[in-house]
N, C-alpha and C positions, 0 to 999 in steps of 0.2 A: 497330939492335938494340934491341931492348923490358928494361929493367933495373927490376928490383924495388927501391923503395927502401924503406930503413926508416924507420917514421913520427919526425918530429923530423928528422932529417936532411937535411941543405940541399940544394942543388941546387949537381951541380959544373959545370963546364965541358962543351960540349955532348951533355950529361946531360937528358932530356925525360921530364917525366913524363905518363902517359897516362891517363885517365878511363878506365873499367870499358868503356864504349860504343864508346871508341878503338881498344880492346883487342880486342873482337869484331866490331867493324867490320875491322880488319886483317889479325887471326887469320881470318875468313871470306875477305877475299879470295887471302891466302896459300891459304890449301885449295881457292879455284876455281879459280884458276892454276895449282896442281898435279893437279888433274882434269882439265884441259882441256890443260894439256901430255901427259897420262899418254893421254887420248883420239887426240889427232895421233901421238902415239908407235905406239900400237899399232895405227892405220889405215898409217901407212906401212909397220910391221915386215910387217902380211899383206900385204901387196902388194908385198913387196921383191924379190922372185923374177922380175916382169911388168918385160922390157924392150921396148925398141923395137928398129928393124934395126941401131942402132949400136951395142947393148948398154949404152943410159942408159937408168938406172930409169926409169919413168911415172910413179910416184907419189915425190915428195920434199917435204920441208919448203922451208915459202917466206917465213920469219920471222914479221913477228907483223902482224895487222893495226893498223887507227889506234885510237888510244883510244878505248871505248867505256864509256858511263854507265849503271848497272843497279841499280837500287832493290832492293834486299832486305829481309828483315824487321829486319837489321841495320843499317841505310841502306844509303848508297848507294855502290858503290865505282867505281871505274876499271878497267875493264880492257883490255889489250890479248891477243885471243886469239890461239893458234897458227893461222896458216894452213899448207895443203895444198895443192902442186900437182900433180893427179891430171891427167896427158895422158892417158888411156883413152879410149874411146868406148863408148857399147854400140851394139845391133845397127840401130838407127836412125840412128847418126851424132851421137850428142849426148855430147857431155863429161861425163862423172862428177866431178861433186862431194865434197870433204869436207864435211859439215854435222857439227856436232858435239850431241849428243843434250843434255848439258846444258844449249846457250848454242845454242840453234838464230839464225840471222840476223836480223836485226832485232829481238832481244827486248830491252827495256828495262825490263820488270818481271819480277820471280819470278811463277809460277804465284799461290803464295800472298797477294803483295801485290795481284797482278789481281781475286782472290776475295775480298780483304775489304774494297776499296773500293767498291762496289753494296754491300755491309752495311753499311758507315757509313752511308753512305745513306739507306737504309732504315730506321735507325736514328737518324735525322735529323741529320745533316751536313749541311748545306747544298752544292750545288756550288761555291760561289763560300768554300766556309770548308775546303775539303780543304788547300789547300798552308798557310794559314799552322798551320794545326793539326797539319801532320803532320812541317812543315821540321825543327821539333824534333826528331823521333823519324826520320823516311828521310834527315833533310842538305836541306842548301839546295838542290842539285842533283839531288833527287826529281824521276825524270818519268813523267808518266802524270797529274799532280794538275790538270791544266788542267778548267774546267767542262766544255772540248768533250769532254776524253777522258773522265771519270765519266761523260757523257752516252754516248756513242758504248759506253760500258762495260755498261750499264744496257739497249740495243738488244736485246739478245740475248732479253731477258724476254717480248719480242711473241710472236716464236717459243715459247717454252717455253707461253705463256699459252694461243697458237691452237692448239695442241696439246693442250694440256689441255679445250679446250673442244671441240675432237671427236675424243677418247677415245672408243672403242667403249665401251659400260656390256655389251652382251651378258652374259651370266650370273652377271650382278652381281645380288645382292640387301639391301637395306638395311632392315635392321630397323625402327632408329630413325631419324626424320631432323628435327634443332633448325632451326630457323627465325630470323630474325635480321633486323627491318625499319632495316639499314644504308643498301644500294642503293637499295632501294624505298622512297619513300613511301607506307607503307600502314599500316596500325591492323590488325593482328590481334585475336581474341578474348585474352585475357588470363587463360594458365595457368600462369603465373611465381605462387610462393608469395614469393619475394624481392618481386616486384613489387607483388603484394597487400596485403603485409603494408606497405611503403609507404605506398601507396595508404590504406588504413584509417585508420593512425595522421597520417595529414596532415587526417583529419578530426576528429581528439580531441583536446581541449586537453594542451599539455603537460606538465600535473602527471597525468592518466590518463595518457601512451605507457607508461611502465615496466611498470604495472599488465597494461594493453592486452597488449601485446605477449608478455607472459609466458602470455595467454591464447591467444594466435594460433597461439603456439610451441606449445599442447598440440595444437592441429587440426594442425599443420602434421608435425608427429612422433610423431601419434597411432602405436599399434599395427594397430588396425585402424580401417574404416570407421565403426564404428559407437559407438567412442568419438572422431573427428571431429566425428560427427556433435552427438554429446552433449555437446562441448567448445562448437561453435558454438551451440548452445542456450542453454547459459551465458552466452555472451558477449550472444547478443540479447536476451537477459533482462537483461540487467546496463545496456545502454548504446540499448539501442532509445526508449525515452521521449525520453531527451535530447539522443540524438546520432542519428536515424535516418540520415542520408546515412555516416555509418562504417557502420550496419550492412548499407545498398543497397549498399553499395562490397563489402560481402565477401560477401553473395549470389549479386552479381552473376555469371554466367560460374560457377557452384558446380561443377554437375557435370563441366566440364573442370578444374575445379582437384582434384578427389578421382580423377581418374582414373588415375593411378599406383597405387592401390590394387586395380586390375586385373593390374596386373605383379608380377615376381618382386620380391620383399621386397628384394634385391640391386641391384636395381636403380633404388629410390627416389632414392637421393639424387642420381641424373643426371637424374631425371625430375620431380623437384617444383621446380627453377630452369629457367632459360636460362644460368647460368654458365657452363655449357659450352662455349658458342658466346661468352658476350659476353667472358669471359677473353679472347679471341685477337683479338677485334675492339678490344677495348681498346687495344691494339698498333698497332692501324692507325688507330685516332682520334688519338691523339699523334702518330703520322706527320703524318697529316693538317692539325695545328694548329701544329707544326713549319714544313711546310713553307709554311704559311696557302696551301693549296690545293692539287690535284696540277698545277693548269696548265689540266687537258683529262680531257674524259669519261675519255680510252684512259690516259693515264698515271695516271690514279687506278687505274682496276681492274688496269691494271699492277703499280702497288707493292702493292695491297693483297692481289694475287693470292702475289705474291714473300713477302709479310709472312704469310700464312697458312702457306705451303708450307715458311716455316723455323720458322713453331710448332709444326709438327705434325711437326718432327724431336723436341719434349718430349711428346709426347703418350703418355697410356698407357690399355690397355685397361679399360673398362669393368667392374666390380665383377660377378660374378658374370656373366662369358662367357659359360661353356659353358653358360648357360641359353638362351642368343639361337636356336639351333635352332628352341627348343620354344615361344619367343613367333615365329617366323619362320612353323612352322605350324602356328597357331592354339590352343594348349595353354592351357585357360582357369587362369586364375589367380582367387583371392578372396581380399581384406587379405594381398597374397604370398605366398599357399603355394599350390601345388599343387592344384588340383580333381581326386578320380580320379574318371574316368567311371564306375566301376562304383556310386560313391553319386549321381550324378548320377541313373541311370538307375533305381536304386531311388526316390530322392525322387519322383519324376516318378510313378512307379508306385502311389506312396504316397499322393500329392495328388490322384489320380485319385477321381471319387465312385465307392463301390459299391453297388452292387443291392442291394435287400433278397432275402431268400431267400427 
């Protein structure tokens, strides 16, 4: 029997005081005990009616099975389930079973504690650092922590992976698509204003970055193109005598770094970085230096496919959606607003030479 004592108060004779952890570790198994009896209870009540030709029930209780060990998010308890002995047949000749829907046979973990060991993981647990990490919190008699079972646990992500990699796209259409040289060793053109503006200032003495940068920041959050433009003017004026390779550096690749100024205003600031992409890959380069290697080509893009697929449970829509339609088909934009075609179609008409009369 579980007694509250009052704090100061000594301990009587066999009087046992319980930790908080004790307490819900106990309290949990009393409540499975009484769910798993109430389950055997009411598999025999419906079937109490079905005898055989001597008039003995087919279905009766048959005590309790041998102890069994089950890891919960509260550790780990003891139990010994109710057994069922169900004589029926069905129409095949085969015995009916009781299986009990909470504590199906052979389980040894909860659902829960199965699902969030492949996230430690992932998360960088080491296989070989599960049990003594977690003895504290599941009991010394946690099972399921062995390297072979986290491994055997983690199997399942092939499947999920080849799966995902021939997914029908069929009428799928993607607006935007960020690129990210992780997998690939390769050099793209360089339209990262994060990257550039890097890039620049590792050519300008220390005492100019402050300066620098404060200029970069005007091109980089211009309003429109064409104060970009007049911003970088400034700058080459200012630092081209003395510093020409900062000012080749931010030339360089120009007209894909302003090219967000063809899009909705709304949608700049996902489109002047690669943040977008490198946020989530970030997550998978710490995996990565955790575990100092995945092993093998397949279990790298394994985990990093797993690490992607639980980021993009936080992910959220892009700043001005309901415009992606109109960049979907073809809707010209200039410095973020809106082109109407009917001024389009006048300027055109306007730029035209005319005849003399």
């Amino acid at each position: 029997m579980l007694k509250v004592v009052a704090r100061g108060a000594g301990r009587e004779a066999g009087e046992q005081l319980f930790e908080l952890d004790e307490i819900a570790r106990i309290g949990a198994r009393r409540m499975l005990m009484a769910a798993l009896k109430t389950g055997a209870d009411d598999y025999v009540e419906r079937h109490r009616e079905e005898r055989d030709e001597t008039g003995r029930a087919l279905v009766v209780h048959n005590g309790r099975s041998q102890g069994r060990k089950l890891t919960l998010g509260t550790g780990t308890v003891e139990l010994r389930a109710p057994r069922v002995n169900d004589r029926r047949r069905d129409e095949q000749g085969q015995r009916q079973r009781f299986s009990s829907r909470i504590l199906p046979p052979y389980m040894r973990r909860s659902p829960k504690v199965a699902e969030v060991l492949p996230i430690l993981y992932l998360r960088g647990l080491s296989t070989g650092d599960f049990r003594p990490a977690l003895e504290g919190l599941l009991g010394e008699d946690a099972a399921g922590l062995s390297p072979t079972n986290i491994t055997r646990l983690t199997a399942c992500w092939e499947k999920e992976y080849t799966a995902f990699r021939r997914r029908d796209l069929t009428g799928r259409e993607y607006v935007y698509v960020w690129v990210d040289g992780v997998h690939f060793n390769i050099r793209l053109a360089d339209a990262c204003w994060c990257h550039k503006l890097a890039n620049v200032l590792d050519k300008l003495p220390q005492r100019l970055q402050p300066r620098a940068k404060r200029a970069l920041h005007e091109m980089m959050y211009a309003a429109c193109r064409t104060d970009c433009a007049a911003a970088r003017s400034r700058f080459e004026a200012e630092y081209q005598a003395k510093y020409p390779r900062a000012v080749e550096s931010l030339t360089a690749n120009w007209e894909r770094l302003v090219t967000f100024f063809d899009f909705p205003a709304e949608h700049w600031k996902h489109l002047r970085t690669t943040k977008v992409i490198e946020s989530p890959f970030a997550t998978v380069r710490l995996r990565e230096r955790a575990t100092k290697g995945a092993g093998s080509r397949t279990k790298g893009l394994l985990m990093a496919f797993k690490l992607l697929d639980m980021a993009q449970l936080r992910w959220r829509r892009l700043d001005g959606a309901q415009l992606l339609p109109l960049v979907r088909a073809g809707v010209k934009f200039a410095d973020g607003v809106r082109v109407d075609p009917a001024k389009l179609v006048t300027q055109s008409t306007d730029n035209q030479p005319r005849k003399a009369a």
